[in-house]
C-alpha positions as CSV (number, residue, x, y, z in Angstrom):
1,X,45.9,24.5,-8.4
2,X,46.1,25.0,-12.4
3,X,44.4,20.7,-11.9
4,X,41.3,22.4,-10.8
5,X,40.8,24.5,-13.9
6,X,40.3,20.9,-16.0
7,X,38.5,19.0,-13.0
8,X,35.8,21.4,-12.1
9,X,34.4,21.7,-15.6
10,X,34.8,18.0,-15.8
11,X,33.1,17.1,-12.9
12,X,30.3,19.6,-13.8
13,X,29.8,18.1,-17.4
14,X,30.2,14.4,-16.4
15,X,27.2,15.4,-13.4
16,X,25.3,16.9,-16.5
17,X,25.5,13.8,-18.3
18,X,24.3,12.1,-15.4
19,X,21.4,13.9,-14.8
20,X,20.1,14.4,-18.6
21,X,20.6,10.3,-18.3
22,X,18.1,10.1,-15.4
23,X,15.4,12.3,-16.9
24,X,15.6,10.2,-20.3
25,X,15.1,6.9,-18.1
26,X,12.4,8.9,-16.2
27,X,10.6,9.8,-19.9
28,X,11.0,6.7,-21.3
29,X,9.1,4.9,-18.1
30,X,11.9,2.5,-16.5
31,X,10.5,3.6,-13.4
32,X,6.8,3.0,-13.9
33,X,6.6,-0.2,-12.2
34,X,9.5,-1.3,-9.5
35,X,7.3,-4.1,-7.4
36,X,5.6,-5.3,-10.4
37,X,9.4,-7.0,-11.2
38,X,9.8,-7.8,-7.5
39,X,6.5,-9.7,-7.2
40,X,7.0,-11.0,-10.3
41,X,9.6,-13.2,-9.7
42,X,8.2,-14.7,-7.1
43,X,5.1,-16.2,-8.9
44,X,5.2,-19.6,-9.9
45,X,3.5,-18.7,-13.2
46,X,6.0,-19.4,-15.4
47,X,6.9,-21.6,-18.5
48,X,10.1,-23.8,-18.1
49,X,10.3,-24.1,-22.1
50,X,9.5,-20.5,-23.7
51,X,8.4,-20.7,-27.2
52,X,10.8,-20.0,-29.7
């Protein structure tokens, strides 16, 4: 029973992390645009040799 002592705050800070990770990626936009990247792939509008 003494585990719990260590696991619950654990659990509680590593869900904290989590979820102050999530909002950044929600401010920063990553989310903005999810088919644009699926549709995008599937175009045939692309360059075989990129430019250096």
């Amino acid at each position: 029973m003494e585990i719990l002592t260590i696991l619950i705050p654990v659990s509680l800070f590593l869900g904290g992390v989590g979820l102050v990770a999530f909002f950044w990626a929600l401010k920063k936009g990553q989310f903005d645009d999810p088919q644009g990247d699926a549709n995008r792939i599937l175009t045939t509008d692309y360059d075989d040799k990129p430019k250096p």
